[in-house]
C-alpha positions in Angstrom: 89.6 86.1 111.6 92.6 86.8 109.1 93.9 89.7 107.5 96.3 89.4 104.7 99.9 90.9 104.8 102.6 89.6 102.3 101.0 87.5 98.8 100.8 84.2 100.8 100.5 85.2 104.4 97.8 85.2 106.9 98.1 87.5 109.7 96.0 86.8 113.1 93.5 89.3 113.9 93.6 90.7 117.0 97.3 90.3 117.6 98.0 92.7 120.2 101.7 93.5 119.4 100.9 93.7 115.7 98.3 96.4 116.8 100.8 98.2 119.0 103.3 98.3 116.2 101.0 99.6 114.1 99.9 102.4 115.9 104.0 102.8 116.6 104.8 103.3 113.2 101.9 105.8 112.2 102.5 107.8 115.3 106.3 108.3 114.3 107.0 107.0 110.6 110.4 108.6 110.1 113.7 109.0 111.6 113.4 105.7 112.9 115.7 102.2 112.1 112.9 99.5 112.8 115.0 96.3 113.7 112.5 93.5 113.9 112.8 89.7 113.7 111.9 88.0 110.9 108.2 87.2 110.3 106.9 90.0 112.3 105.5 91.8 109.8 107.4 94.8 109.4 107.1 94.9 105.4 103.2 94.2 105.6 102.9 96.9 108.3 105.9 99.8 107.0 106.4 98.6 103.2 102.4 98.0 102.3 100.1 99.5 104.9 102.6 102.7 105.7 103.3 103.5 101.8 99.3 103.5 101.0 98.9 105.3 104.1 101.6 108.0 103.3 100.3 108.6 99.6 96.6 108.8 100.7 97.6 111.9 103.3 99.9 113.3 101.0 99.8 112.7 97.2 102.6 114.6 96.2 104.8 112.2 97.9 107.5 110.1 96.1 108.3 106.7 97.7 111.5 104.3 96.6 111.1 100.8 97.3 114.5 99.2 97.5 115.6 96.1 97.7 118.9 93.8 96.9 117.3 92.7 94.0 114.6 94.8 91.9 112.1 91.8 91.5 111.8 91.9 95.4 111.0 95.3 95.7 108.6 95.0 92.7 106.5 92.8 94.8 105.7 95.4 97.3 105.3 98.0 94.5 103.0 95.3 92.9 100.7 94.5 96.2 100.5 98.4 96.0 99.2 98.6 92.9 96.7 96.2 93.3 95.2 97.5 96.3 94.6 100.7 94.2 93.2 98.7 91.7 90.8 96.4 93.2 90.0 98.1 96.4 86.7 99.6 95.9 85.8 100.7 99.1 89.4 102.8 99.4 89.0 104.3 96.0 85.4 105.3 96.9 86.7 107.4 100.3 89.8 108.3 98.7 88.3 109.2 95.6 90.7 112.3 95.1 93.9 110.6 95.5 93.2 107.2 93.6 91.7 106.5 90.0 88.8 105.1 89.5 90.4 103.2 86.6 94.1 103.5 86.9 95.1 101.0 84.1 93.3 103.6 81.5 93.3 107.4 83.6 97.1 107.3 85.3 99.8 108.8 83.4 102.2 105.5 84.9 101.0 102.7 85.9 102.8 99.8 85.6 105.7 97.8 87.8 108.3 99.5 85.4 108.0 102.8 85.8 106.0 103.2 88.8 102.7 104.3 89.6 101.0 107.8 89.8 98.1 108.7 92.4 95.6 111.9 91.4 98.3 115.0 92.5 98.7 118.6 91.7 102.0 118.8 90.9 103.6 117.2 87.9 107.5 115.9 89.2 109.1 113.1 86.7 109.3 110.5 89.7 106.2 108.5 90.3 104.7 108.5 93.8 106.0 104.8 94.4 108.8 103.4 92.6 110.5 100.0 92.6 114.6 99.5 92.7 117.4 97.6 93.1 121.1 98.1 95.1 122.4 96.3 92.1 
């Protein structure tokens, strides 16, 4: 059995350090500087499955997504955005956090300017945003 991670990329289920990461990086998100070799899935697990994570317990929170180039970090904000989109089964337990039609009920949604969960208070940053160092 598979699960998917990056657009592309297959991740083995069952993968006992990937689980253990997991569980490392919801018990103790922040404060932290995760140095991990290449292709062990620290964007699928911190970048993907930690921002939708974070936004579902709190709303109100406003993530950057940076990268060296802003198309890069759009690709994360993108497999984001989708998830809230097409993820039925997430929009129906989460349904007062994420749209039921975001494309038409979300006051941004778009790779631009960022997307906007269901939230109480009205700040001008969107709750995930894509950027550049450049």
């Amino acid at each position: 059995m598979l699960w998917h991670g990056d657009p592309g990329e297959s991740v083995p289920a069952g993968n006992v350090w990937l689980y253990e990461r997991c569980r490392e990086v919801e018990a103790a998100p922040d404060d932290r500087l995760d140095l991990w070799a290449r292709d062990h899935y620290k964007s699928t697990i911190i970048t993907y499955g930690g921002v939708i994570q974070e936004i579902i317990r709190d709303p109100e929170i406003t993530v950057g997504i940076f990268s060296h180039i802003r198309p890069a970090s759009k690709k994360f904000m993108r497999q984001i955005k989708q998830t809230f989109e097409d993820h039925d089964y997430l929009k129906a337990l989460y349904h007062d956090v994420l749209w039921d039609k975001p494309r038409q009920d979300a006051p941004k949604w778009s790779e631009d300017e960022g997307i906007v969960v269901r939230r109480r208070g009205t700040p001008k940053e969107s709750n995930v945003e894509a950027w550049s160092l450049r």
